[in-house]
C-alpha positions as CSV (number, residue, x, y, z in Angstrom):
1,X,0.0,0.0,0.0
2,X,2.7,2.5,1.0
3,X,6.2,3.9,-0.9
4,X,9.2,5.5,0.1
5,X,10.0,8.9,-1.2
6,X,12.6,11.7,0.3
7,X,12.5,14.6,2.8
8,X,14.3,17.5,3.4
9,X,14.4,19.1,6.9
10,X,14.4,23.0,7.0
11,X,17.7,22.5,8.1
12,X,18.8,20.5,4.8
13,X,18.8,17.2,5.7
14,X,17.6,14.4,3.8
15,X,15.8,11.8,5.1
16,X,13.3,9.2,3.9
17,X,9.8,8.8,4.8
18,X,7.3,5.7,4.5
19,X,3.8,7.2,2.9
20,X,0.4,5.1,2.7
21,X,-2.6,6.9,0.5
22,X,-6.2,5.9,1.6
23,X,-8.0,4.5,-1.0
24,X,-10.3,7.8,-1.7
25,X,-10.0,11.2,-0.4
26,X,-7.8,11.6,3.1
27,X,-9.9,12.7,5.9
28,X,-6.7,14.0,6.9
29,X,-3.0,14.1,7.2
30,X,-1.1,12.0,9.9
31,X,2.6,12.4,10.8
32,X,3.4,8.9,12.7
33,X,6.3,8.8,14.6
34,X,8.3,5.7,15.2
35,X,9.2,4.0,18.4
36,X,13.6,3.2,18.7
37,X,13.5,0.5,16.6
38,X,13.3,2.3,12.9
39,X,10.3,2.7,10.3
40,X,10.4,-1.0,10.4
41,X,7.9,-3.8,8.9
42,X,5.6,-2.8,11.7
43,X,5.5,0.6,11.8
44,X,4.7,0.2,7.9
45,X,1.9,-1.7,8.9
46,X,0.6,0.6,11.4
47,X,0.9,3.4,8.9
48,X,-1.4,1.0,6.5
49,X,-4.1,0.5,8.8
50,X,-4.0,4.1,9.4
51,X,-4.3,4.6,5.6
52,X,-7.4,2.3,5.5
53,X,-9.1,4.4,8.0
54,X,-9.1,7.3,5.4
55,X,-5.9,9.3,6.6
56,X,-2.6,9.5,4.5
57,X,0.2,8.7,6.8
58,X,4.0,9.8,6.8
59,X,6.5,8.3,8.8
60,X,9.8,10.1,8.5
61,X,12.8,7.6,9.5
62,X,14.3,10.4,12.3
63,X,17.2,7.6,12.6
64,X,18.2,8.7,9.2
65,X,20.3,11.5,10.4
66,X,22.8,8.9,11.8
67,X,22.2,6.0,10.1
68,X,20.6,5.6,6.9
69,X,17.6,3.1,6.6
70,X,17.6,1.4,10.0
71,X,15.0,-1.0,10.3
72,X,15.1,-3.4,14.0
73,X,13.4,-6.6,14.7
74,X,13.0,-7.2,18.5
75,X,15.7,-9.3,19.5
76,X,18.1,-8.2,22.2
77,X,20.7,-7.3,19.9
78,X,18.5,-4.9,18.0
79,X,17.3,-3.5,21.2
80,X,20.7,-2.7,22.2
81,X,21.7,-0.7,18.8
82,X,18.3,0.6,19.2
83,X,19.0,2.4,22.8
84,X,22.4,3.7,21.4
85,X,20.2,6.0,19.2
86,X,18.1,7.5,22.2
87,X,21.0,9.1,23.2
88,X,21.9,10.9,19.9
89,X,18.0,12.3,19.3
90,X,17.8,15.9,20.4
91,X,14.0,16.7,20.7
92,X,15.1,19.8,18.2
93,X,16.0,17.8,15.0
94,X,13.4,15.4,15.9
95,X,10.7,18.3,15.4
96,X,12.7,19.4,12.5
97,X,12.2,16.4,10.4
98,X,9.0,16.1,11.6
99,X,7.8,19.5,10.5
100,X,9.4,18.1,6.8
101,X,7.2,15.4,7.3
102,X,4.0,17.4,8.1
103,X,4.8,19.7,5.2
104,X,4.5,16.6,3.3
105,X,1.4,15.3,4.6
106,X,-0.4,18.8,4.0
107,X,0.7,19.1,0.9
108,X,-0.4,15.9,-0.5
109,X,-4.1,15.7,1.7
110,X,-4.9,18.8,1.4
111,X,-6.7,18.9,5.0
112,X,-5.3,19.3,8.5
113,X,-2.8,16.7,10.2
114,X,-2.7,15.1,13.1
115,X,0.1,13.3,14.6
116,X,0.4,9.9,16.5
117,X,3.3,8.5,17.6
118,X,4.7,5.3,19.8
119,X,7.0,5.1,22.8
120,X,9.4,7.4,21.9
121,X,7.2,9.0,19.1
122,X,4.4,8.8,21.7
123,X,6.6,11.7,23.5
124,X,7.6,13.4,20.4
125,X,3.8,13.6,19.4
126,X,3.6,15.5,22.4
127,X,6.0,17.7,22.1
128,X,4.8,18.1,18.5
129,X,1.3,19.4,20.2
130,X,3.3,21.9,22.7
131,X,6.2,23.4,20.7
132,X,5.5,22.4,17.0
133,X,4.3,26.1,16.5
134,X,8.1,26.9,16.7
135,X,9.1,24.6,14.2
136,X,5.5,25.5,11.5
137,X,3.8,22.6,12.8
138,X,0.2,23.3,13.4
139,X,-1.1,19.8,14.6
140,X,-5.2,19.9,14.7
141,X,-4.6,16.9,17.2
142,X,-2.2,14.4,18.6
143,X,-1.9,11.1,20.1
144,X,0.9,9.3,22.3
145,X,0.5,5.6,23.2
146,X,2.9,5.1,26.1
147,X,5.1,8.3,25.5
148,X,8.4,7.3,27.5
149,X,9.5,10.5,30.0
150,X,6.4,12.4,29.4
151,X,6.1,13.0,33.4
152,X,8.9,15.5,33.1
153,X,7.3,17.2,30.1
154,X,4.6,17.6,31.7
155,X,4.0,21.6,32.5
156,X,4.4,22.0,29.1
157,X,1.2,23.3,27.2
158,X,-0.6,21.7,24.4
159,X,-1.6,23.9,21.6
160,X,-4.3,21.6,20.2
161,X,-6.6,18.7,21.4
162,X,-4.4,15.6,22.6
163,X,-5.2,12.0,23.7
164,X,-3.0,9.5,25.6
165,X,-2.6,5.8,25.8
166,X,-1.0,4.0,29.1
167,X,-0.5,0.4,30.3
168,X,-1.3,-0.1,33.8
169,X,1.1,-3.1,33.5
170,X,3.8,-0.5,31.6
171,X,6.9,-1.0,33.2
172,X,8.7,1.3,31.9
173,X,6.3,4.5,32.6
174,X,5.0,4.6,36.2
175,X,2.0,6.3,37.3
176,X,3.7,9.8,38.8
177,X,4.1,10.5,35.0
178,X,0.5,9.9,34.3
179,X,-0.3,11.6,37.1
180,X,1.6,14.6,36.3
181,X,0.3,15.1,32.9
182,X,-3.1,14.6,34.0
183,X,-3.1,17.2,37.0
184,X,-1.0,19.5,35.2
185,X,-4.1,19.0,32.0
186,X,-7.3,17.6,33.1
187,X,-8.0,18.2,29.6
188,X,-6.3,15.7,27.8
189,X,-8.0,12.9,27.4
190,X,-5.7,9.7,29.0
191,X,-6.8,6.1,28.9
192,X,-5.2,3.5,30.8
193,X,-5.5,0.2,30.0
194,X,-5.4,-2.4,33.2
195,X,-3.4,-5.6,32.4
196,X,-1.8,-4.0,29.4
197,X,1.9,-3.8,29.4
198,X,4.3,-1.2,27.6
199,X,4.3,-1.4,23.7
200,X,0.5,-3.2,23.9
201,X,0.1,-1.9,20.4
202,X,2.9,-4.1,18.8
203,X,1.2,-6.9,17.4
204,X,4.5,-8.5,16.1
205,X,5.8,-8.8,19.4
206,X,3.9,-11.6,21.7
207,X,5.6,-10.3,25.1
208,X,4.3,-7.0,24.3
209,X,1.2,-7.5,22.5
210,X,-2.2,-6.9,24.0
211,X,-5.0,-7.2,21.4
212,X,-7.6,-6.1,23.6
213,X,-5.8,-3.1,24.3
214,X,-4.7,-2.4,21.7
215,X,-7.9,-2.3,19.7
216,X,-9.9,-0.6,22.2
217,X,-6.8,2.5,21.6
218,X,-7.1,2.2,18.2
219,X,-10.7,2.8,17.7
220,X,-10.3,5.7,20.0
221,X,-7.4,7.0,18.2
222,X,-9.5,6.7,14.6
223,X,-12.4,8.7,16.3
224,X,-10.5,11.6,17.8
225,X,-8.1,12.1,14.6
226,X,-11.1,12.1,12.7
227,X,-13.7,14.3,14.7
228,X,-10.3,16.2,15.0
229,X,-9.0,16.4,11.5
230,X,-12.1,16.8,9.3
């Protein structure tokens, strides 16, 4: 369903991006961010199912910047070259390609954009809603499913409508950080799924994966983007 095509970041570099086109007009445009492990077979897929919904999805590869085409499985090698990234991504170029990415997604819909993003996307989706504005990102929504160190983003304000997904089972974001982003918002809308670990979206991955979870998100996710993004 989806191609490749090229990017270039306001600051001139090039990076690819995965695209999937709806079968008829977008509803809207969707940014999705990755998680650490590349735009990888998955995150393709995700983009698809996004596509079937009615949006057309971009995924910029943000890992492009120090390594071309990276694309992890789940092993514990991969994970290990996959957390040797985190430390290289500065929240500034990650919005930078981003915003290349949203220009595309404009562009070729025609109609707002959203953006949705996992893990660590899920925290760059946010900080895509509260400090895209400075980068000419205008998102019309956003969505994080378990957004890693949100807690300490937390005062930061939202400039449009944003939804969050948590495991209650999520070991690797307690509930202070929930907590923090829902005190500090009690208008973003957070759902917390009991049982449901961290990553409960990532069907490929049976340690991880939590269908009922996971479906329940995604149905919420295709409402508010599109009550959001018509």
């Amino acid at each position: 369903m989806g191609e490749w095509v090229k990017l270039t970041a306001a600051d001139g570099q090039e990076l690819q991006a995965y695209v999937a086109k709806p079968a008829g007009n977008a509803i809207g445009g969707l940014v999705l961010v990755q998680e650490i492990f590349g735009v990888n077979s998955h995150i393709r897929s995700v983009c698809d199912r996004y596509a079937s919904e009615g949006f057309l999805v971009v995924a910029p590869a943000i890992f492009d910047r120090f390594e071309s085409g990276v694309q992890l499985d789940y092993t514990p090698e991969a994970r290990s070259k996959a957390l040797g990234f985190i430390g290289k991504l500065k929240p500034e170029t990650t919005l930078t390609d981003l915003a290349a990415a949203f220009k595309y997604a404009a562009e070729h819909s025609g109609k707002k954009v959203g953006v949705v993003g996992f893990c660590y996307g899920g925290q760059a989706s946010w900080l895509a809603a509260t400090r895209g504005e400075q980068y000419g990102m205008e998102p019309a929504a956003c969505v994080g499913y378990y957004a890693g160190g949100i807690g300490a983003l937390a005062a930061e304000e939202p400039s449009c409508p944003v939804m969050l997904h948590f495991g209650a089972a999520d070991s690797h974001i307690g509930s202070d950080q929930i907590d923090a982003v829902r005190d500090a918002h009690p208008e973003v809308e957070i759902f917390v799924y009991e049982g449901a670990k961290h990553a409960f979206n990532r069907d490929v991955d049976p340690a991880s994966y939590d269908p009922a979870a996971a479906k329940l998100a995604g149905e919420r996710t295709v409402a508010f983007l599109t009550d959001n993004l018509r």
